[in-house]
SEDOGU-270447 format. One record per residue (C-alpha): residue in one letter; x, y, z; residue number from 1. Coordinates in nm, 2 decimals, decimal comma, always signed. Example, Ala and Ser with C-alpha at 12.3 -4.5 7.8 and 13.67 -1.06 7.14 Angstrom:
% SEDOGU-270447
r | xx | yy | zz | k
a | +1,23 | -0,45 | +0,78 | 1 .
s | +1,37 | -0,11 | +0,71 | 2 .
***
This chain:
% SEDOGU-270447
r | xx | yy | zz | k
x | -5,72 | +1,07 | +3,17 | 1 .
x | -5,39 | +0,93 | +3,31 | 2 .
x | -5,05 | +0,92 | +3,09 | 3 .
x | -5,07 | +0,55 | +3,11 | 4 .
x | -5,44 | +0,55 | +3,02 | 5 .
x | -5,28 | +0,76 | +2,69 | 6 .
x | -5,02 | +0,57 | +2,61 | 7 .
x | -5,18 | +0,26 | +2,64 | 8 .
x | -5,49 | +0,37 | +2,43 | 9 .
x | -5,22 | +0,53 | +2,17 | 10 .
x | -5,02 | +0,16 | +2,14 | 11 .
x | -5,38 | +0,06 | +2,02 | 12 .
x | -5,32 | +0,30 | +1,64 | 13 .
x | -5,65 | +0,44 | +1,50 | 14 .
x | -5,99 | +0,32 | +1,52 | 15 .
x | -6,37 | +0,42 | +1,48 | 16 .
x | -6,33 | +0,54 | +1,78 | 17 .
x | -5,98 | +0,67 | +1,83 | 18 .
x | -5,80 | +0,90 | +1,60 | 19 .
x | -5,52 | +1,07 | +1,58 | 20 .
x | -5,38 | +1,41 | +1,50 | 21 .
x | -5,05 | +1,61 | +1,46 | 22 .
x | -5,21 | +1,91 | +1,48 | 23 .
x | -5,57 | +2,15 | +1,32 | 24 .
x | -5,56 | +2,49 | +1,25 | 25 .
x | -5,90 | +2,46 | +1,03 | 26 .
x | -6,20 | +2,51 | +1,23 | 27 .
x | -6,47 | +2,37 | +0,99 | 28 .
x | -6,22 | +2,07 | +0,98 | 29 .
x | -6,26 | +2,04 | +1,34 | 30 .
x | -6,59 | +2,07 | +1,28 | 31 .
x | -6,62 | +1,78 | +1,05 | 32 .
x | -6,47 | +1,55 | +1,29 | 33 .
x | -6,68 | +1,65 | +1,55 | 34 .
x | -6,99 | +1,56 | +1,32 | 35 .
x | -6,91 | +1,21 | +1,23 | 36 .
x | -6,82 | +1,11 | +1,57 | 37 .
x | -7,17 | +1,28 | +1,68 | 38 .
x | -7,34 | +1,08 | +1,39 | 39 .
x | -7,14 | +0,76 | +1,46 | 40 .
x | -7,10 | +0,61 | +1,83 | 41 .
x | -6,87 | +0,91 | +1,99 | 42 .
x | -6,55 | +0,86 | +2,03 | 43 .
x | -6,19 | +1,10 | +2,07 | 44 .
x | -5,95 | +1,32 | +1,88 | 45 .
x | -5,57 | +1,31 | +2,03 | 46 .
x | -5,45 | +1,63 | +1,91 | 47 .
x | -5,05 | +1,64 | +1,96 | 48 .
x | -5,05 | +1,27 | +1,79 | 49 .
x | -4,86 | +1,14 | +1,43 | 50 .
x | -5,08 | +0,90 | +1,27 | 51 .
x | -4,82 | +0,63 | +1,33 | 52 .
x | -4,90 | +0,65 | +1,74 | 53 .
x | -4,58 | +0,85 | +1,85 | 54 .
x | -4,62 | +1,20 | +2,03 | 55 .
x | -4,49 | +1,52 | +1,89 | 56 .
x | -4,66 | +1,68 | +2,20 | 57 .
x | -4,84 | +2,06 | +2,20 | 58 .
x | -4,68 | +2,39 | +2,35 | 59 .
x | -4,91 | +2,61 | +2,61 | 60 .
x | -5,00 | +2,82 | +2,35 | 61 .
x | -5,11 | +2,53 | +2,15 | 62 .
x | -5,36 | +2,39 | +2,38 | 63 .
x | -5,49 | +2,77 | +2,44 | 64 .
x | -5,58 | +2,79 | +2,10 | 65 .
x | -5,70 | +2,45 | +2,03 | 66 .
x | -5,95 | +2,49 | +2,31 | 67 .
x | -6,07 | +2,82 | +2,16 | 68 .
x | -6,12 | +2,63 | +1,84 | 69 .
x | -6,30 | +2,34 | +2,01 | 70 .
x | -6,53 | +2,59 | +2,17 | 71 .
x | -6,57 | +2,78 | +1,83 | 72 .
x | -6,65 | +2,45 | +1,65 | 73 .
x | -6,86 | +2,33 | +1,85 | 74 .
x | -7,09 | +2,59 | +1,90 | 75 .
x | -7,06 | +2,75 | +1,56 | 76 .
x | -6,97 | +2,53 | +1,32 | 77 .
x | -7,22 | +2,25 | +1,31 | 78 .
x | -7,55 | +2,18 | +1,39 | 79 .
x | -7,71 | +2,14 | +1,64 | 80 .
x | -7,42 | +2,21 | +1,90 | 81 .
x | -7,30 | +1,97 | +2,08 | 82 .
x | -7,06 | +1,97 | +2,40 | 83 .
x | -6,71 | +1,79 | +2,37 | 84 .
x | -6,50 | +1,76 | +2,66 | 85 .
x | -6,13 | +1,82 | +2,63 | 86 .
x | -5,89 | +1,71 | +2,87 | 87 .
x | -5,47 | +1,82 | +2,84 | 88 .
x | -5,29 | +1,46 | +2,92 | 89 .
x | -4,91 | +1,50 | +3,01 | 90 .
x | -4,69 | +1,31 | +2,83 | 91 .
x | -4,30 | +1,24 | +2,81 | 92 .
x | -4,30 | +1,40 | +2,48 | 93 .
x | -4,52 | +1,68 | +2,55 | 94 .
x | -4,90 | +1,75 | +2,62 | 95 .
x | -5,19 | +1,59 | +2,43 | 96 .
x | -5,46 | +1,76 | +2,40 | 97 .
x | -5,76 | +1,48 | +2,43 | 98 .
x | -6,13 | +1,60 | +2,29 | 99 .
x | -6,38 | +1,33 | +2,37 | 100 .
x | -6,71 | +1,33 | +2,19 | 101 .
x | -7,05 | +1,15 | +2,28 | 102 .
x | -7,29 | +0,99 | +2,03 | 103 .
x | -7,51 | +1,24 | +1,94 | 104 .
x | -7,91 | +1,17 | +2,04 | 105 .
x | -8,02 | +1,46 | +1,78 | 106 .
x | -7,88 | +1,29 | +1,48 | 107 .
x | -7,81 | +1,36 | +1,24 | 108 .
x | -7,54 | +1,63 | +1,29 | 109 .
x | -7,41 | +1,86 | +1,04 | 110 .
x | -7,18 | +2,08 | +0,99 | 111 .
x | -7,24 | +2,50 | +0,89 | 112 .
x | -7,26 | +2,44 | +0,52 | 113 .
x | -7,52 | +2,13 | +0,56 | 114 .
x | -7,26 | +1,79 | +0,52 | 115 .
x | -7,37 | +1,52 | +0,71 | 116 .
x | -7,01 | +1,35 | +0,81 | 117 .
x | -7,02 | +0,98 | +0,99 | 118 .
x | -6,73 | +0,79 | +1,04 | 119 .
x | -6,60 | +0,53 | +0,82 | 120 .
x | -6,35 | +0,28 | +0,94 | 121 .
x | -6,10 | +0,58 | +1,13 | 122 .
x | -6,15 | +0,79 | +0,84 | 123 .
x | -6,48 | +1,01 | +0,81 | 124 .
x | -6,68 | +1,04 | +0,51 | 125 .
x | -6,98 | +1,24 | +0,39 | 126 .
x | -7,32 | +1,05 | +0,44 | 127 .
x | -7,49 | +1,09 | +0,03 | 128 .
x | -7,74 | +0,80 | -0,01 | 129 .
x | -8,11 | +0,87 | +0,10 | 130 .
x | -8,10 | +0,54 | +0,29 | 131 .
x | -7,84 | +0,65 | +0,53 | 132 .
x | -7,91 | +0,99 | +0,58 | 133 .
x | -8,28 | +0,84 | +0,64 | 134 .
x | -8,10 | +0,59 | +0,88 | 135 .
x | -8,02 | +0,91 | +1,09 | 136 .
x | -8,28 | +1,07 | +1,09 | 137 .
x | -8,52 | +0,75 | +1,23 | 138 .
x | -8,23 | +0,77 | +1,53 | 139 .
x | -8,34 | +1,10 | +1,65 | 140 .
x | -8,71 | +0,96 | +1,59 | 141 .
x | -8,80 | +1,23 | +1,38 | 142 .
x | -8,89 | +1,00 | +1,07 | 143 .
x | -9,01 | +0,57 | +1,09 | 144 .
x | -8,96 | +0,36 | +0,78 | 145 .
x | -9,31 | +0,19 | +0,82 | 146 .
x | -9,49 | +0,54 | +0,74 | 147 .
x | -9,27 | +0,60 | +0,42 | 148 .
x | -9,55 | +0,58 | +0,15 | 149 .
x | -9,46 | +0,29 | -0,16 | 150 .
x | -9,41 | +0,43 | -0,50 | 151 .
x | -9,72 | +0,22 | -0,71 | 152 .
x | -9,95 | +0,09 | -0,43 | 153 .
x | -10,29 | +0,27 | -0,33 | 154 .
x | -10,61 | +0,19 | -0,17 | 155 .
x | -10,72 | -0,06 | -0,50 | 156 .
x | -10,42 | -0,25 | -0,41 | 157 .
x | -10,56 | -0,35 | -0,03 | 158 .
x | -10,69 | -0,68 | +0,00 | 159 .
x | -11,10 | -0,59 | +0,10 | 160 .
x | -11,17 | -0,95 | +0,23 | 161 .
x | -10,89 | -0,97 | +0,42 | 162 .
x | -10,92 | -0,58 | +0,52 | 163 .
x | -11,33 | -0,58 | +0,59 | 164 .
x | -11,28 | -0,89 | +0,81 | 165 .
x | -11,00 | -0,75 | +1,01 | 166 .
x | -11,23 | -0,43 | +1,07 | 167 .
x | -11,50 | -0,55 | +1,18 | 168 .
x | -11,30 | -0,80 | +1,42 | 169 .
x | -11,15 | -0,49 | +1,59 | 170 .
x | -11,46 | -0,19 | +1,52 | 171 .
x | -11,73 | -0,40 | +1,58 | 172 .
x | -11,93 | -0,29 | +1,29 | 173 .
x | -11,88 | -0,43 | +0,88 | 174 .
x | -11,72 | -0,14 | +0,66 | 175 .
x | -12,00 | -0,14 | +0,43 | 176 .
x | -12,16 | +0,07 | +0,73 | 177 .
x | -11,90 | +0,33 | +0,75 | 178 .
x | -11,91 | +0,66 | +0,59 | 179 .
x | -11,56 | +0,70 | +0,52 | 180 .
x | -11,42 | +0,68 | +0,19 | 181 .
x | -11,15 | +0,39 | +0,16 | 182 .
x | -10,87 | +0,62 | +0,14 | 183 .
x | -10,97 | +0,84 | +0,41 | 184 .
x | -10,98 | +0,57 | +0,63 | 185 .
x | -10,67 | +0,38 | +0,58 | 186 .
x | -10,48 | +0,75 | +0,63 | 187 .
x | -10,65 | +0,78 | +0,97 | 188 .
x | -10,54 | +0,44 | +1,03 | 189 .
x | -10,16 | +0,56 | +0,97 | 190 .
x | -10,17 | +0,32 | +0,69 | 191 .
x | -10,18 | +0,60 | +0,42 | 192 .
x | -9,96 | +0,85 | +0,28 | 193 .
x | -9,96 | +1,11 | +0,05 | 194 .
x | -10,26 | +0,91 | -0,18 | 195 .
x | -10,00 | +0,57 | -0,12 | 196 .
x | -10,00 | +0,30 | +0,12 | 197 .
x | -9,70 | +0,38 | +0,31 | 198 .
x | -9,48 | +0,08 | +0,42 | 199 .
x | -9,69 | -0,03 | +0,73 | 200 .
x | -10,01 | -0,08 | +0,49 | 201 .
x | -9,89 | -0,24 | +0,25 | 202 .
x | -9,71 | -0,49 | +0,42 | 203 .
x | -10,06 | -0,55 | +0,66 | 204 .
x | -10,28 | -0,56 | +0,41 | 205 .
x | -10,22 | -0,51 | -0,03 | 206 .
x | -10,28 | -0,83 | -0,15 | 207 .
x | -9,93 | -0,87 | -0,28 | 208 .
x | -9,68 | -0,67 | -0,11 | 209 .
x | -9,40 | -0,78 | -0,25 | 210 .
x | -9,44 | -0,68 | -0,63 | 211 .
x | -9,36 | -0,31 | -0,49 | 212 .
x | -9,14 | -0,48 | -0,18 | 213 .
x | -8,93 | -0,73 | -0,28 | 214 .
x | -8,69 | -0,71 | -0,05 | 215 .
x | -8,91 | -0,72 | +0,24 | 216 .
x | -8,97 | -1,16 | +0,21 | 217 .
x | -8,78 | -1,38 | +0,43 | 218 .
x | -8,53 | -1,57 | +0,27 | 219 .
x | -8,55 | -1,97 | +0,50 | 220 .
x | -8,27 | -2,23 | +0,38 | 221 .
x | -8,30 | -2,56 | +0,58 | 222 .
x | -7,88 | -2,68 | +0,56 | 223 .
x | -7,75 | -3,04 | +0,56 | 224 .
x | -7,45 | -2,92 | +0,75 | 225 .
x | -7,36 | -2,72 | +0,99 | 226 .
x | -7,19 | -2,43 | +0,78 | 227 .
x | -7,36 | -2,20 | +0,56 | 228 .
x | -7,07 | -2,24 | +0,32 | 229 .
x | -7,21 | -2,58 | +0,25 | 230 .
x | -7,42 | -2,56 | -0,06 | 231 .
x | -7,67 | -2,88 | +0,04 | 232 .
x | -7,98 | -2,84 | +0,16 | 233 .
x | -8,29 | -3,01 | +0,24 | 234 .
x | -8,56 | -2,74 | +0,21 | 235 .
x | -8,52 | -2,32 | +0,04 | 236 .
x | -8,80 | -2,12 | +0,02 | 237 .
x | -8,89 | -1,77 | -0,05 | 238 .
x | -9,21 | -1,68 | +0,18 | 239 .
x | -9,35 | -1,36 | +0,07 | 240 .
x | -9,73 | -1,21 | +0,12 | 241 .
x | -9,89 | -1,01 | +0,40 | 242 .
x | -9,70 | -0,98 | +0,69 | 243 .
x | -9,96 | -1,22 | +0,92 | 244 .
x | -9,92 | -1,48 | +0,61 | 245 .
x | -9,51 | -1,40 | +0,60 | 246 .
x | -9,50 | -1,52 | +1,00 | 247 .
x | -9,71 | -1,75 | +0,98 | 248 .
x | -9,52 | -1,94 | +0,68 | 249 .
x | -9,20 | -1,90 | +0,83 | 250 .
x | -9,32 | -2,07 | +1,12 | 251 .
x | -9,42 | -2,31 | +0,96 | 252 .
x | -9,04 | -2,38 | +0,80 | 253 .
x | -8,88 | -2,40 | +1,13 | 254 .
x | -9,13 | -2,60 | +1,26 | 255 .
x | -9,14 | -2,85 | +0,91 | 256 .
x | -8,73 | -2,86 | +0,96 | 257 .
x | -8,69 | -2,93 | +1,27 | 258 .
x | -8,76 | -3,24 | +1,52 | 259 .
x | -9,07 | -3,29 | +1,70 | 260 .
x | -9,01 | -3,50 | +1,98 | 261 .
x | -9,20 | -3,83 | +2,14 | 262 .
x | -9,13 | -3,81 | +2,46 | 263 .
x | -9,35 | -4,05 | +2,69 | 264 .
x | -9,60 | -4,05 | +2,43 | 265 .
x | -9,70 | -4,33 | +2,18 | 266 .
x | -9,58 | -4,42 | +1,87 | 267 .
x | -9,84 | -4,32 | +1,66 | 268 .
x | -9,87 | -3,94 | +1,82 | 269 .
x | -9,71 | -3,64 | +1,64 | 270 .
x | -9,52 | -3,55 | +1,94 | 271 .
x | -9,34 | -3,17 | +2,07 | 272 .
x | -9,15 | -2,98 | +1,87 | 273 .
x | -8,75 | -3,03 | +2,01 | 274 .
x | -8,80 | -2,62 | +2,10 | 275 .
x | -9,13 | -2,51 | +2,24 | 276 .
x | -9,31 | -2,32 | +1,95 | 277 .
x | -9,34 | -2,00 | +2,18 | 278 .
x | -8,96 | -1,97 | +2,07 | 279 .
x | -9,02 | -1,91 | +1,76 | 280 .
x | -9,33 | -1,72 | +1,76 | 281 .
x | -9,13 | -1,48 | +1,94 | 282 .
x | -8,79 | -1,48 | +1,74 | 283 .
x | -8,99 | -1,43 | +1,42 | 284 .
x | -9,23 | -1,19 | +1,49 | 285 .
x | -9,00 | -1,00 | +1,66 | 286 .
x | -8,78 | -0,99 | +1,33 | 287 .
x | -9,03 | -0,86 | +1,11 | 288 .
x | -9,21 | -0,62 | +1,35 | 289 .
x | -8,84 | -0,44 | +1,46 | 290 .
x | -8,60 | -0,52 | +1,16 | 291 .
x | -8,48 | -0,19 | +1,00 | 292 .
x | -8,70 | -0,10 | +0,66 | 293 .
x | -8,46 | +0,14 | +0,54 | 294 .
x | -8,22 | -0,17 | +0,45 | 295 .
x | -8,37 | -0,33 | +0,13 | 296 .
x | -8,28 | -0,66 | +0,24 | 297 .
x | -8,48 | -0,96 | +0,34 | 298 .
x | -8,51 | -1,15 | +0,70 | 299 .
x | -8,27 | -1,47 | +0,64 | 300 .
x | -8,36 | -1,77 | +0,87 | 301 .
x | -8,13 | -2,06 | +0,82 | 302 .
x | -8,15 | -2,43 | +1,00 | 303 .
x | -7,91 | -2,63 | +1,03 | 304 .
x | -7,82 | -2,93 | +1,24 | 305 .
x | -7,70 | -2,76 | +1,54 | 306 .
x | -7,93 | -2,44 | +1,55 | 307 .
x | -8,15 | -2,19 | +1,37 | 308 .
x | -8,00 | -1,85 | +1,31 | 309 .
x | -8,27 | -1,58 | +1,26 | 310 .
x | -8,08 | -1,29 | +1,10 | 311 .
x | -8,26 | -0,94 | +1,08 | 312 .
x | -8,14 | -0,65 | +0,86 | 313 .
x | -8,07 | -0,32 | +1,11 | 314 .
x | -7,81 | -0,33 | +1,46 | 315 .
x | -8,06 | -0,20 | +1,75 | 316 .
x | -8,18 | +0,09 | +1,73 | 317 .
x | -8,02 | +0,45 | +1,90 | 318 .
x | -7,85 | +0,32 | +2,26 | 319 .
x | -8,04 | -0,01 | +2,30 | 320 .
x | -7,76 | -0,31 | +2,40 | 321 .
x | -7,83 | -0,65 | +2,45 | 322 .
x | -7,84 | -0,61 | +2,79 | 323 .
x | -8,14 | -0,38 | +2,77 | 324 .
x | -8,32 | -0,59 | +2,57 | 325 .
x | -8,26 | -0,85 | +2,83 | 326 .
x | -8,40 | -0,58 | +3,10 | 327 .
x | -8,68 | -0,64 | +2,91 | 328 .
x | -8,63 | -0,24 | +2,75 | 329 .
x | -8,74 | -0,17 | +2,36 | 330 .
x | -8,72 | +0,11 | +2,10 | 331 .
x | -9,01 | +0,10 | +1,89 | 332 .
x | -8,83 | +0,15 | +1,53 | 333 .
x | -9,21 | +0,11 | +1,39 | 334 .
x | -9,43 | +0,24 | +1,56 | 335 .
x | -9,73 | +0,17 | +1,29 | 336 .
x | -9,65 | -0,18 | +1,23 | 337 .
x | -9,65 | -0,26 | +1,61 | 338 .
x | -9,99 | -0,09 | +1,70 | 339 .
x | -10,09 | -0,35 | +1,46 | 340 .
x | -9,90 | -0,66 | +1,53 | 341 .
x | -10,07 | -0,77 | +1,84 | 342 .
x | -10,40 | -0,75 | +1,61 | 343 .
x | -10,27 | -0,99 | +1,34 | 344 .
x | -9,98 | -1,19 | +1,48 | 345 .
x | -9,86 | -1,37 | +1,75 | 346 .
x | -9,72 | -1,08 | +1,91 | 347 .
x | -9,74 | -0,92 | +2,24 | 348 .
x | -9,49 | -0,62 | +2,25 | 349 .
x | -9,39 | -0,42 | +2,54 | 350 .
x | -9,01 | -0,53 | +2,52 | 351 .
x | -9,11 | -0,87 | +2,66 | 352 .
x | -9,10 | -1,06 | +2,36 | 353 .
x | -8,74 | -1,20 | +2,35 | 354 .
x | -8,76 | -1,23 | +2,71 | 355 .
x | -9,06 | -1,47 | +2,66 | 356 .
x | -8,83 | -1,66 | +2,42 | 357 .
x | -8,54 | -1,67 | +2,69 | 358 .
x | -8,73 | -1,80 | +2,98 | 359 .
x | -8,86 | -2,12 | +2,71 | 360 .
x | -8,54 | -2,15 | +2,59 | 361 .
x | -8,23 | -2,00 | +2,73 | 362 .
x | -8,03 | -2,13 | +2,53 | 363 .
x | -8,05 | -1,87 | +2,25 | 364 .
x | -7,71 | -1,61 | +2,17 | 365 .
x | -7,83 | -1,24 | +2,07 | 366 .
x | -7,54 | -1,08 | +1,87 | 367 .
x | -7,63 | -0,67 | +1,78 | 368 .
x | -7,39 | -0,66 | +1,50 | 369 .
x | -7,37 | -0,27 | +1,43 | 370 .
x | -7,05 | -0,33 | +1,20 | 371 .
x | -7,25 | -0,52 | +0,97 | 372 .
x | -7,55 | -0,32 | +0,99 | 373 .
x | -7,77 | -0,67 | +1,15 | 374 .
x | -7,93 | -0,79 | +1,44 | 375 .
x | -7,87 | -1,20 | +1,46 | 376 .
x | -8,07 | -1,45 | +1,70 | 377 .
x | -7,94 | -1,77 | +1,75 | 378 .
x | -8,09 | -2,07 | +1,89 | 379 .
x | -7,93 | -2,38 | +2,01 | 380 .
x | -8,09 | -2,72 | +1,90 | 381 .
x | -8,11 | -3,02 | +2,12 | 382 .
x | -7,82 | -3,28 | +2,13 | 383 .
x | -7,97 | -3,59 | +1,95 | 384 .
x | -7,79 | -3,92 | +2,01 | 385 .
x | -7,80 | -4,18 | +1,73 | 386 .
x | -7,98 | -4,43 | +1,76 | 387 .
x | -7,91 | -4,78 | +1,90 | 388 .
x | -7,93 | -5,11 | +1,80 | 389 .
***
């Protein structure tokens, strides 16, 4: 790093991703900071730094030892280890020592006495709720939200018409023939847990998932105006039900509040929908197939005037960006709940869904709010002119 490189990033004051140090003697402090930045998105300590910005500067005996306490941190202190680089920046006022840490992709990071530490605004706190600590965990992939098993729901709570017809659509044979008890089956279809549908099952296939769910619905709102501040509205709904019945319904909402258009076609015909309905087959099955089911929150899809904003709880997943996505590169967040998708909705997976949606309509915005904790799509509806007399 350059001195103007420093002094311009130290002009900037504290961040999530900056911060800013006079001086550590504590190695499990060191530690701690190392941890949230590892369970966060990376970022760097300026050690030599007044929280105001200004430089108080380090001796050489300083930066001797605060390398021999990064080293000792890093390898000691927390687990796993993980490898900060530390660069000593000249400066008018004296050397600052720089320690940049990457984002961690064995979250979550702790340090020796077990704290999980994440940052929090350009402070650090210690991760508590089960949520968010589960939240890090699904990062490193070592735990999925759709296999969590639901407190309340068990095989008697599967829909068996809806079930039976699905299997013998996919197996070929009725499951009156097979030998398998009911619960045996449905855990070697990944839809079982621990005696309980897990999150996957019940959302495919108990007859009403949303008694034990009930913040896994989408919420639609069909608005008069153009802000959603504006408390008219032509149409609210919540759509709850099996997942297939949830997509379905939804897309039926868009569809029902938006404009089908008559083109060259006669007065009498029910003409295209003003966005072809690939669109939305996409956006929404895409939003309840990859939205984040740690996050007790529903899917929020709100029309308005100008466009339809489909909002999904959960930023992408680990290091997937936008541009990724739009490389046509995924992360499967649930792995259960897509094996089964393409049987059940209108879903095709491999990362080329939103793609699909882009090349029908490219005018659609992708925003991967990670502040916020939300993934929002939205789609640009057509220019109407008023009609003439």
């Amino acid at each position: 790093m350059e001195t103007t490189e420093l002094i311009d990033l130290l002009s900037r004051g504290e961040d999530s991703r900056h911060q800013f140090k006079a001086d550590i003697t504590n190695v499990d402090a060191l530690a701690a900071e190392i941890v949230a930045f590892s369970n966060t998105v990376g970022g760097r300590i300026f050690i030599g730094v007044n929280d105001d910005g200004s430089v108080r500067g380090l001796s050489g005996g300083d930066v001797a030892r605060l390398n021999q306490l990064v080293a000792n941190a890093a390898s000691q202190n927390l687990r796993p280890a993980v490898n900060p680089l530390t660069d000593n920046v000249p400066h008018p006022a004296g050397t600052v020592l720089v320690i940049t840490i990457a984002e961690g992709i064995n979250k979550p990071y702790m340090d020796k006495n077990g704290a999980i530490w994440v940052k929090n605004g350009s402070d650090k706190r210690r991760a508590t709720s089960r949520e968010e600590i589960q939240r890090l965990f699904q990062q490193a992939g070592l735990v999925h939200a759709d296999e969590t098993p639901v407190t309340g729901l068990s095989a008697g709570d599967v829909d068996m018409p809806y079930f039976e017809a699905f299997f013998e659509q996919q197996f070929g044979e009725p499951l009156a023939q097979h030998n398998q008890p009911l619960p045996q089956l449905l855990a070697n279809m990944n839809l079982m847990n621990q005696g309980q549908l897990n999150v996957a099952g019940s959302l495919l296939f108990a007859k009403a998932p949303h008694y034990a769910l009930p913040a896994f619905i989408v919420k639609a709102v069909s608005f008069v105006g153009n802000q959603i501040e504006d408390d008219r509205y032509i149409d609210s709904r919540d759509i709850i039900g099996k997942l297939a019945d949830v997509c379905r319904q939804t897309l039926g909402f868009i569809i029902a509040n938006t404009r089908a258009v008559q083109g060259e076609q006669g007065f009498n015909t029910q003409g295209q929908p003003e966005i072809p309905r690939i669109v939305w087959e996409e956006l929404v099955a895409n939003a309840l197939i990859h939205r984040d089911y740690f996050i007790s929150a529903p899917v929020r899809v709100l029309v308005f005037p100008d466009r339809v904003e489909i909002i999904s709880p959960g930023h992408l997943p680990n290091n997937l960006t936008i541009e990724n996505v739009k490389a046509g590169n995924s992360n499967m967040r649930n792995p259960i709940l897509a094996s089964f998708a393409a049987k059940l909705l209108p879903y095709r997976g491999l990362g080329s869904g939103l793609l699909r949606a882009l090349q029908a309509w490219p005018d659609i915005e992708l925003v991967d709010d990670r502040a916020g904790n939300l993934f929002k799509v939205t789609v640009s509806r057509p220019h109407v002119l008023p009609a003439t007399a």
